[in-house]
N, C-alpha and C positions, 0 to 999 in steps of 0.2 A: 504493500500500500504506500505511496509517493503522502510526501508530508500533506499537500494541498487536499487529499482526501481524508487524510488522518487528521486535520484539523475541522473538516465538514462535519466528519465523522462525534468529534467531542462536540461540535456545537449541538449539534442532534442529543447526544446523549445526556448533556447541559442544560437543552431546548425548556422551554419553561417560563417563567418571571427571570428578570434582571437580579434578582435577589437581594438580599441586604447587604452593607458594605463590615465584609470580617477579616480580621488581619492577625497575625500570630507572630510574635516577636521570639526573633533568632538572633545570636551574640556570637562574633566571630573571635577569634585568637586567642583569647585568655591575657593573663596580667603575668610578669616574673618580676618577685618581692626581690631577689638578687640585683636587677638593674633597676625598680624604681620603688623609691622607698616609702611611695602611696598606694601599691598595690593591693595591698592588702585592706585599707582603706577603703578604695575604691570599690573592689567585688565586695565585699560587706556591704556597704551602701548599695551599692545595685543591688545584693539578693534582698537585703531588708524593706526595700523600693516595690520588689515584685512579691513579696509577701505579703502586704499591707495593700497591694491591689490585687492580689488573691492571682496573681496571673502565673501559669506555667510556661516556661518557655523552656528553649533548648538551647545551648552552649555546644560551639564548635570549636576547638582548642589544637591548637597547632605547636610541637614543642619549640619548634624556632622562636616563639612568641613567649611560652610560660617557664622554659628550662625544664628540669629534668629531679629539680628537686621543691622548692616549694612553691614554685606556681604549679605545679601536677597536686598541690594538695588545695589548693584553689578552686582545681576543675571538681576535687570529690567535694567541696564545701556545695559546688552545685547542686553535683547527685544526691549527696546528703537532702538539700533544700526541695528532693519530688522532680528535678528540672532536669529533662531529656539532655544527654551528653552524644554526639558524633564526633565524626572524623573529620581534620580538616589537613592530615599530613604532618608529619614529623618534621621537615624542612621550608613548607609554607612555598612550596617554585611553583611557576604556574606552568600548565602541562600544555600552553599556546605558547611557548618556548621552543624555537628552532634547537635551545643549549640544554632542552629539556626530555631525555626521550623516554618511549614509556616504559623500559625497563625500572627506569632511576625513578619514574614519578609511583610506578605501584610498591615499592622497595620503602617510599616515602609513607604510604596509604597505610603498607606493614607495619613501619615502627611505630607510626601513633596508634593502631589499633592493640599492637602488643604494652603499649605504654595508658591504655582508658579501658580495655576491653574488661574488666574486672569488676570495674566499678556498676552499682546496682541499676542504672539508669541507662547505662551503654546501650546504644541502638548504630547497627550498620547504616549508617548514611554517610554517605561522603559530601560534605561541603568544598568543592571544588577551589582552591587558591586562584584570587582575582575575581572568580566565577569565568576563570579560562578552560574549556574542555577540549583543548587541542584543536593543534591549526593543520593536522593530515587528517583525510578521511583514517588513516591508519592507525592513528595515535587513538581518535575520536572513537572508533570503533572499537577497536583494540583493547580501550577503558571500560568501554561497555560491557563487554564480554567478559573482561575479567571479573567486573563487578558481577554481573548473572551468575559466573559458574564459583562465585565467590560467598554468594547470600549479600550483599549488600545493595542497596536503595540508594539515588541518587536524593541530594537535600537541594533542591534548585529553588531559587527566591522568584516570586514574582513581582514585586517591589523591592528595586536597588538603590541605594543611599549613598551621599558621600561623606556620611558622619565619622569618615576619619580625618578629612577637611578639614572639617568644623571644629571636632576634637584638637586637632593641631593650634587653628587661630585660638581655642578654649585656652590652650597651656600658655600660648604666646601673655594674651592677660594678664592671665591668672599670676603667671610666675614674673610677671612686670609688676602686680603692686598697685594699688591706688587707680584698680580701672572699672569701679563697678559701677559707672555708667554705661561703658561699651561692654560692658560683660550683659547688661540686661538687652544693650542694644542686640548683641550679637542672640542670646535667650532666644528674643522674638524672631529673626532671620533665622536658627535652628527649626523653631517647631516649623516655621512657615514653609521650610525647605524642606522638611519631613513630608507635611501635609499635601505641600506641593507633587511631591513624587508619588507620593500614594492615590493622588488623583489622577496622576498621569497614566501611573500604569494602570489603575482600573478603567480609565475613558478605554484604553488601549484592548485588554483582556475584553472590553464587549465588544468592539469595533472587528476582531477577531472570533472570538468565542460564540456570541452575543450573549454572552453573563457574567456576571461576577463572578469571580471563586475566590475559594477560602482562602486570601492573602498569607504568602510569607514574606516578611520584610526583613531585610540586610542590615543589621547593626552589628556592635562591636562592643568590645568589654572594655571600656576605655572611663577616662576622669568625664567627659561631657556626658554620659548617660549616669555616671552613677549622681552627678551632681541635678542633673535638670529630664530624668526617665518619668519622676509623677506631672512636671506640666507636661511632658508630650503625651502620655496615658489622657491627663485631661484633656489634652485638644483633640486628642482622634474621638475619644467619648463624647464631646461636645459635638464635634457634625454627623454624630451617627452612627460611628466605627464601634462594632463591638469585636473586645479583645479575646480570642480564642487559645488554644493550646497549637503549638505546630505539629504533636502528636495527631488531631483531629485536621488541621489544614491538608497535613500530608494525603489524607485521604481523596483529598478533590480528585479527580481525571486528568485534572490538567498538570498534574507533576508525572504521570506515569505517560507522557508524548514525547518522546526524545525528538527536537529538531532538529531537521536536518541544513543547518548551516556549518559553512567555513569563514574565517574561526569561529569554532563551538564555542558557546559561552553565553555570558550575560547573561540578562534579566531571562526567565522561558517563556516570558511573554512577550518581550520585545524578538527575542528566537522566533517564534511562529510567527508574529508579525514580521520579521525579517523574510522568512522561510516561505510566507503565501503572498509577498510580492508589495508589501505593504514601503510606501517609500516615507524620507522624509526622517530616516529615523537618524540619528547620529551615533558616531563609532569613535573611543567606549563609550556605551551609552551615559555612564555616569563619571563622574572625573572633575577634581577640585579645580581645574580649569575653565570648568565651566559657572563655576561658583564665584570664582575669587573677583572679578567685574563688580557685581554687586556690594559684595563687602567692602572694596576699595571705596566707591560711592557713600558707602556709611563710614568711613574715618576708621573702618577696622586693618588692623593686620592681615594681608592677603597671601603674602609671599613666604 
């Protein structure tokens, strides 16, 4: 079946009401208390953040990102906390890498799962580095395959963010001193750029699909989410958004459609929009380049 029927295909089986607008928060890389000495800090305040708004979500943790010794007890503070744990690779390379091949990126996929697989919340899903899935049909395929005859589940976002952007101009501030005027400024250009995207790819997901589905969106375990996670909970609950489990989104249809692009990757909705000929769209679809205009314009730190 060619992607363009396999996408007719889910709209049909989607076919129905536009449905409600629901989104499931997913946290990429994890923190290492070794290199920053708020790590620990920080994921406390996030889990305590998503406790107090009763939300479950899932942690994708890469050792490049947490070490090998106490940001790996980070990720179990997760598990601990009921919140789904995957894969997101041992090394964090993205596998749309020419310097990347796929012997070296599933070797990667291996050590993070021998390094979480333990932990009581472990689920085989692999959150793809970048959200790059290879730039050969070979590499691309290749990965799939191995995942199938692997047991593991791809973890594909249909709302992508560039809250590691933002996270950056956050620290720029924060660790300047005396800037919590542009720190609130900057506040309201986060949620807005959150909101932003979330509208986008759902306009997107019906314009393809014609429905909604059960939103994953692309965050990070970073000082900007543990600091300002309950205003952005209250702004998606304020237009609508109810917040689900990514256990439950993964169910949708729409994460089990591999699209058929080169480079594999990105958003899976901008994927199948790429994929059934939809134009318009821009490449990487997300990228603090596309942000920094804006912030410059409000008196923030861009660069």
């Amino acid at each position: 079946m060619n992607v363009r029927r396999a996408v007719i295909a889910l709209a049909l089986l989607l076919a129905g009401s536009a449905g409600a607008q629901s989104l499931s928060l997913t946290f990429d890389d994890g923190l290492n208390p070794d290199k920053e000495p708020q790590a620990r800090a920080w994921n406390s305040q996030l889990l305590e953040h998503l406790r107090r708004a009763d939300i479950k979500a899932m942690v994708f943790p890469a050792l490049a990102r947490t070490g090998d010794g106490a940001g790996r007890a980070l990720i179990a503070d997760w598990a601990a906390a009921g919140h789904a744990v995957g894969n997101h690779t041992s090394r964090h390379r993205s596998l749309g890498s020419q310097k990347v091949a796929l012997e070296a990126f599933i070797e990667d996929v291996q050590e993070a799962d021998a390094a979480f697989n333990a932990l009581p919340t472990w689920q085989r899903r692999l959150r793809f580095p970048f959200l790059k899935e290879g730039d050969t049909v070979d590499k691309r395929d290749g990965m799939r395959a191995w995942m199938y005859d692997h047991g593991y589940e791809s973890a594909p976002v249909s709302i992508d963010t560039s809250d590691w952007y933002y996270n950056d101009v956050f620290l720029t501030l924060s660790k300047a001193g005396g800037q919590d005027a542009k720190l609130e400024v900057l506040r309201a250009h986060y949620i807005r750029h959150l909101l932003d995207r979330a509208a986008y790819y759902d306009k997107l997901a019906l314009q393809v699909t014609g429905k909604r589905p059960m939103h994953v969106m692309l965050l990070h375990v970073n000082a900007i989410n543990a600091t300002w996670l309950p205003q952005v909970v209250e702004a998606f609950k304020g237009q609508g958004w109810a917040i689900i489990s990514p256990r439950k989104a993964f169910t949708d249809p729409l994460y089990a459609t591999p699209p058929d692009t080169l480079p594999a990757g990105e958003s899976i909705v901008w994927a199948l929009a790429k994929a059934t000929g939809v134009t318009g769209l821009r490449y990487p679809a997300e990228d603090g380049d596309y942000e920094a205009p804006a912030l410059r314009a409000l008196g923030l730190p861009a660069d």
